[in-house]
C-alpha positions as CSV (number, residue, x, y, z in Angstrom):
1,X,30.2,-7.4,5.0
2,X,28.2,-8.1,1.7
3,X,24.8,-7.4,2.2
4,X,21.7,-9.7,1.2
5,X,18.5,-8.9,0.1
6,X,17.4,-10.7,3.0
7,X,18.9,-8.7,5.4
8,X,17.2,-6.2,4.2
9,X,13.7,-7.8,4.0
10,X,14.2,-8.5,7.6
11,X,14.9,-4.7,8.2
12,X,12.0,-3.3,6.4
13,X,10.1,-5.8,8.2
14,X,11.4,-5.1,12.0
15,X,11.9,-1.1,11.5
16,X,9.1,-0.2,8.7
17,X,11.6,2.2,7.5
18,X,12.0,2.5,3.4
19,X,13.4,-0.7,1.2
20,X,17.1,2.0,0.4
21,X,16.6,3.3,3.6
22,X,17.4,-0.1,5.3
23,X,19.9,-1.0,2.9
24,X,21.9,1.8,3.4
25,X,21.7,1.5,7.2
26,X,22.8,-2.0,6.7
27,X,25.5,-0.3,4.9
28,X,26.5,2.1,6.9
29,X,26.3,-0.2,10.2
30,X,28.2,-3.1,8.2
31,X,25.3,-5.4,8.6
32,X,24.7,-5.1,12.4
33,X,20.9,-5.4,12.7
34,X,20.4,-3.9,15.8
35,X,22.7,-0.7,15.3
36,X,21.0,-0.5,11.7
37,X,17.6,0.0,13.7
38,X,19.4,2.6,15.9
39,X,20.7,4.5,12.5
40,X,17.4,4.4,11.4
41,X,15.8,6.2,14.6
42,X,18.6,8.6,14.5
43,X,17.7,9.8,11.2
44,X,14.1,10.5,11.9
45,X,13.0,7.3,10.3
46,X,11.2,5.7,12.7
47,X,8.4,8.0,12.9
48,X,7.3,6.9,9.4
49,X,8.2,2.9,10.6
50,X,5.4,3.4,13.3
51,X,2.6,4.2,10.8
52,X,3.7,1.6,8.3
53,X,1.8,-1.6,9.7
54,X,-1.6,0.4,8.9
55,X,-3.0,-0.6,5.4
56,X,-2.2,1.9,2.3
57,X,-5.1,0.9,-0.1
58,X,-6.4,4.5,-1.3
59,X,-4.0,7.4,-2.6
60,X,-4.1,7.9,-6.3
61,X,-3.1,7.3,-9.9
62,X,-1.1,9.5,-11.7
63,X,-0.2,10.1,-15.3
64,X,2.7,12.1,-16.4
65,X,4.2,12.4,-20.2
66,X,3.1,13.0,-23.5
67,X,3.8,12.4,-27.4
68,X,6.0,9.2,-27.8
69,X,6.9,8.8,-23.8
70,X,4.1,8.5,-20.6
71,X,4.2,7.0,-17.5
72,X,1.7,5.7,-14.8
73,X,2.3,5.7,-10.7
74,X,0.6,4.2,-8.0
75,X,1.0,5.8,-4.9
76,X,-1.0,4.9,-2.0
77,X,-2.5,6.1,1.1
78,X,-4.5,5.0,4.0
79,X,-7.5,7.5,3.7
80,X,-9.7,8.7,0.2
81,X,-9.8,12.2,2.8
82,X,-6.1,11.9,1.4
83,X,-6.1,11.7,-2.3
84,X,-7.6,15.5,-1.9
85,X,-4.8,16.6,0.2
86,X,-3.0,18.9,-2.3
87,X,0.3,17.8,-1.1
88,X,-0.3,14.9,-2.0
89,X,-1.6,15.4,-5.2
90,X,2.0,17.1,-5.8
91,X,3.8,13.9,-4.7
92,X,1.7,11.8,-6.9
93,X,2.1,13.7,-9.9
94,X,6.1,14.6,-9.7
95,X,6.6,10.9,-8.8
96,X,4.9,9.9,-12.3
97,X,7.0,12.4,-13.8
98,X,9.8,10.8,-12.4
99,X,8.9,7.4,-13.7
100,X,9.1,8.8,-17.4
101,X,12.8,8.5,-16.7
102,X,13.6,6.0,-14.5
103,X,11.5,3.0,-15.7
104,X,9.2,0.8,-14.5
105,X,12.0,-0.7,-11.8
106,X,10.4,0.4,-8.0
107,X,13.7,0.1,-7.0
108,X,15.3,2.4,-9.4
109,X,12.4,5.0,-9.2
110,X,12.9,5.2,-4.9
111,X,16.4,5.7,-5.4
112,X,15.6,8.3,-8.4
113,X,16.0,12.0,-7.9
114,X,12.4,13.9,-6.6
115,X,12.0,17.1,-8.4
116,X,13.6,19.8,-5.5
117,X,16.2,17.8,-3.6
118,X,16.4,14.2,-2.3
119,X,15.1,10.5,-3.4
120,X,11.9,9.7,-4.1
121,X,12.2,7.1,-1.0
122,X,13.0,10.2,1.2
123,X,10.5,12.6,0.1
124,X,7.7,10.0,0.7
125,X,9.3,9.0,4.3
126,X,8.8,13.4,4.8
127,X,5.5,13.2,3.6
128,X,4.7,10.1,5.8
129,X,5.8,12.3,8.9
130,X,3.9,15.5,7.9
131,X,0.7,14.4,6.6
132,X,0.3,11.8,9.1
133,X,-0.7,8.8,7.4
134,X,1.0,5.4,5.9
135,X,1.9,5.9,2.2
136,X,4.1,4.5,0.0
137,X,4.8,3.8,-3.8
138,X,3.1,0.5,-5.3
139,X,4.0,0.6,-8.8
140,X,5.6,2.6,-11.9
141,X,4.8,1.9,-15.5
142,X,6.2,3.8,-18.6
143,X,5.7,3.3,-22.1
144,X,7.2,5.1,-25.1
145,X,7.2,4.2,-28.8
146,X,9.7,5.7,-31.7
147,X,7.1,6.6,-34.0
148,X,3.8,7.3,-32.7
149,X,1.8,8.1,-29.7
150,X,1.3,7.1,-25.9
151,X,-2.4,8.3,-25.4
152,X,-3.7,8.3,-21.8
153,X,-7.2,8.2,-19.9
154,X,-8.1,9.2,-16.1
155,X,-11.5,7.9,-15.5
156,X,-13.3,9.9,-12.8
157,X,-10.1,12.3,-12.5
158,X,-10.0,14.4,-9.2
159,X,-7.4,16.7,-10.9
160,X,-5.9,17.0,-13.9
161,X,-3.5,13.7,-14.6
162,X,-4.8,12.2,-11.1
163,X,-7.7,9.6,-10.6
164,X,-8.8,6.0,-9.4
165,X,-8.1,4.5,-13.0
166,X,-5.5,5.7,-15.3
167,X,-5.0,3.7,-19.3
168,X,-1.9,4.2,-21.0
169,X,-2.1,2.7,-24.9
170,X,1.2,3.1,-27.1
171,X,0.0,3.3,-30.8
172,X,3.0,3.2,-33.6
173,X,2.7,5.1,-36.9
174,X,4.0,7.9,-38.9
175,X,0.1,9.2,-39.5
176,X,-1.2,12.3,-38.2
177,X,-0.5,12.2,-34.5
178,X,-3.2,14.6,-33.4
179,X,-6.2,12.1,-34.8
180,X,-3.7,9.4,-33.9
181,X,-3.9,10.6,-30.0
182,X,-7.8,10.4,-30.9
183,X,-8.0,7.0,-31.4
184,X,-5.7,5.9,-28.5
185,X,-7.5,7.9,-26.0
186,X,-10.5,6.2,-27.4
187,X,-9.0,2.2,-27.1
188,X,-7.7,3.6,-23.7
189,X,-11.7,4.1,-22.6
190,X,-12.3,0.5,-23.8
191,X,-9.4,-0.8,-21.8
192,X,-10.5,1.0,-18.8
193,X,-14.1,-0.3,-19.2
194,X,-13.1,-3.9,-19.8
195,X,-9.4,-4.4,-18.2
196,X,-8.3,-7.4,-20.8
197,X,-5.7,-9.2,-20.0
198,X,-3.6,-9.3,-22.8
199,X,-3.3,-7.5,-26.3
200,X,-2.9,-10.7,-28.0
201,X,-3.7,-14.1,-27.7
202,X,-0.2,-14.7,-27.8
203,X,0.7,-12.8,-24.5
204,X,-1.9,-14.0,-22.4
205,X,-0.6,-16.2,-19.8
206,X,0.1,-19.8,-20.8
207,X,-1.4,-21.0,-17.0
208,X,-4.4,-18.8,-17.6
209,X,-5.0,-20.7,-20.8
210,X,-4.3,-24.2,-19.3
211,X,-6.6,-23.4,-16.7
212,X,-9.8,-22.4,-18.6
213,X,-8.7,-25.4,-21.1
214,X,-9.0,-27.7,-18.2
215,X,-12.8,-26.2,-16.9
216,X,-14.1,-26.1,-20.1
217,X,-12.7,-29.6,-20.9
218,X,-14.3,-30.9,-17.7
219,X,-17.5,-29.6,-18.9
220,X,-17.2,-31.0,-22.2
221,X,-17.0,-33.9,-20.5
222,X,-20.0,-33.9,-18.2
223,X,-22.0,-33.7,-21.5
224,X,-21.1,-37.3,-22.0
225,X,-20.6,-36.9,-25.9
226,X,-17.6,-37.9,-28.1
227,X,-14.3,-37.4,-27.5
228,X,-13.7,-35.7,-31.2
229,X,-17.4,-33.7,-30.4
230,X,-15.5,-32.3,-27.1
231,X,-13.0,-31.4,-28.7
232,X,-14.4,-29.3,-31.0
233,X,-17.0,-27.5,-28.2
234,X,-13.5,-27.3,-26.1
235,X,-12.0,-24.9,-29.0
236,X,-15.4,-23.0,-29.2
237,X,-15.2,-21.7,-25.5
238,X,-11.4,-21.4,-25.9
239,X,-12.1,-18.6,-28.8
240,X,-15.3,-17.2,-26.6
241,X,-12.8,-17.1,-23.9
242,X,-10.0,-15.0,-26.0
243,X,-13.0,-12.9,-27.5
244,X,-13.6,-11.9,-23.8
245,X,-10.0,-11.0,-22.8
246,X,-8.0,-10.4,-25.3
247,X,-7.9,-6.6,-26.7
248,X,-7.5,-7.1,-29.9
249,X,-10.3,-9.4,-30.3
250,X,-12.8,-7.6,-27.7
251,X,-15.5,-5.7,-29.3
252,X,-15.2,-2.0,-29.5
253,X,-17.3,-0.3,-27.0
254,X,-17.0,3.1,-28.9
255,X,-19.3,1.6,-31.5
256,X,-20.1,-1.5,-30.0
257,X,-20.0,-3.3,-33.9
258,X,-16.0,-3.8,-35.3
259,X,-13.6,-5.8,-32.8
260,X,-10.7,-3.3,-31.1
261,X,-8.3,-4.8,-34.0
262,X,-10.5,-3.9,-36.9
263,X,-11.8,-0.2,-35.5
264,X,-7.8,0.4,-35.6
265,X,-7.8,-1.3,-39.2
266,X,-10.5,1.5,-39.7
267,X,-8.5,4.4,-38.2
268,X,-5.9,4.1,-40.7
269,X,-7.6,5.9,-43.6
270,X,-7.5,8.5,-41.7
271,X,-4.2,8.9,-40.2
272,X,-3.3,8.2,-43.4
273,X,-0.7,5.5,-42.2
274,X,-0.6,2.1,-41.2
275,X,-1.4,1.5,-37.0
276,X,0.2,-0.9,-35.0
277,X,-0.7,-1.3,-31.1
278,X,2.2,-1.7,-29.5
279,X,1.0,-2.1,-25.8
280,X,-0.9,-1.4,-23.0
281,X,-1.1,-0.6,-19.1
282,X,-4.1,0.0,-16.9
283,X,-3.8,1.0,-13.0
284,X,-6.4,0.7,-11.0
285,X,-6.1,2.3,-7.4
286,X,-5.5,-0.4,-4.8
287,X,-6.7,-3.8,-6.9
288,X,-5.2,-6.7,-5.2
289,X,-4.5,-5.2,-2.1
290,X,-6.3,-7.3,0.8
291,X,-7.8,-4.8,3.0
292,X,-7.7,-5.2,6.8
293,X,-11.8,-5.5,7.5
294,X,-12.1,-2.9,10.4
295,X,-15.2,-3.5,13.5
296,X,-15.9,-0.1,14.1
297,X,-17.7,-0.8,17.7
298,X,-14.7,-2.3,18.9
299,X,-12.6,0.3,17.7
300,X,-14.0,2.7,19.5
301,X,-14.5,0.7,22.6
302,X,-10.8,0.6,22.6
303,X,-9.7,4.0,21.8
304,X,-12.5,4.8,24.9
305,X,-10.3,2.1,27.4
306,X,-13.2,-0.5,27.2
């Protein structure tokens, strides 16, 4: 029996277990829901699938990589207490490393090989059982250049490679890589401190645009002047607008003067080769997750039999 990717959203969903996990009960049970759930338990799985309803929102960020080739992981927990837990900090870190290879694809880095024996999938499912909380990968980024550098930032690390924030920027040139890494750790602090959207106007999101063309246009509007005056006030806020969120055209904070674009212009001299920015990727520990809002008093009540 062929089996869907619906079959096994519906698994992950009943049992908790792991996204391969479920497919390869599926597999093994030739698509019999209920004797997949059973294959599951048998395998010790369904000690992680009771924890996995409870919100993973902290864990960390980790960076792994250097030179021409770094990655980012997201791997989250359900406590900060957690992110401290050295263990942890381990499975953080050697996941990243495992990203390096196996691409940004979630599905391809679960199914990946963890440093000592067994997927990535399974070593989280272990760690699930021993350290007693809901955890699970969110995300993998990796970026590499031919010529160049992938510089990286941790802002507030809590050990080396492992924060709240991590920045990767790929820079391409055939300059001196040493002040090279310089200036991309540098843009990666800007990026941190002002998370643009885009490194170009050109790849910021076409509904973003529409949509901040529409407000502004409505406001144009309300001012009750000429059509040919709105326009022109439109395409004022439209370049205030890419000024704000576009990295190339934000303005440095390092020096707070030159736009990102021109302080890499700058750089140049120096490197003694021409810079191009390749591309960027920020991580911030938990953003868009919607946390479950906790009443504390009725917890307890609860967990006292009230």
């Amino acid at each position: 029996m062929a089996i869907t990717a619906s079959m096994v959203k519906e698994l992950r969903e009943v049992s908790g277990a792991g996204m391969m996990d479920c497919k390869k009960a599926l597999g093994e049970t030739d698509g019999d829901m209920e004797a997949a759930i059973d294959w599951l338990r048998t395998k010790g799985l369904a000690k992680a699938a009771k924890k996995s309803g409870r919100v993973a929102a902290e864990g960390l960020i980790a960076i792994a990589g250097e030179g021409n080739k770094a990655a980012l992981a997201e791997v989250n927990a359900e406590t900060d207490f957690v992110s401290r837990n050295e263990q942890f900090q381990e499975l953080a870190r050697n996941i990243a490393s495992v990203v390096v290879e196996a691409g940004d694809k979630l599905e391809d880095i679960l199914a990946a090989q963890y440093p000592g024996g067994g997927t990535v999938e399974e070593t989280i499912t272990n760690a699930v059982a021993t350290i007693g909380e809901n955890m699970n990968l969110r995300r993998g980024k990796v970026l590499s250049v031919d010529k160049g550098v992938v510089a990286s930032y941790m802002h507030s690390a809590t050990a080396p490679g492992l924060g709240r924030l991590g920045v990767l920027v790929a820079l391409e040139s055939e300059g001196d890589a040493e002040k090279l890494e310089a200036l991309g750790k540098q843009v990666a602090m800007h990026i941190a401190a002002t998370n643009p959207l885009a490194a170009t106007t050109e790849e910021v999101d076409p509904s973003a645009i529409e949509r901040e063309k529409a407000v502004f246009s409505e406001q144009a509007k309300a001012s009750g002047k000429p059509d040919n005056i709105i326009e022109k006030m439109v395409e004022g806020r439209m370049r205030k607008f890419f000024e704000e969120v576009v990295l190339l055209k934000q303005t440095f904070v390092i020096d707070g003067e030159n736009t990102v674009e021109q302080a890499i212009k700058n750089a140049e001299k120096e490197v003694g080769a021409p810079i191009k920015l390749v591309s960027f990727a920020r991580f911030a520990l938990g953003e868009g997750i919607e946390k479950k809002e906790e009443d504390f008093a009725a917890e307890v009540a609860a967990a006292a039999g009230n």
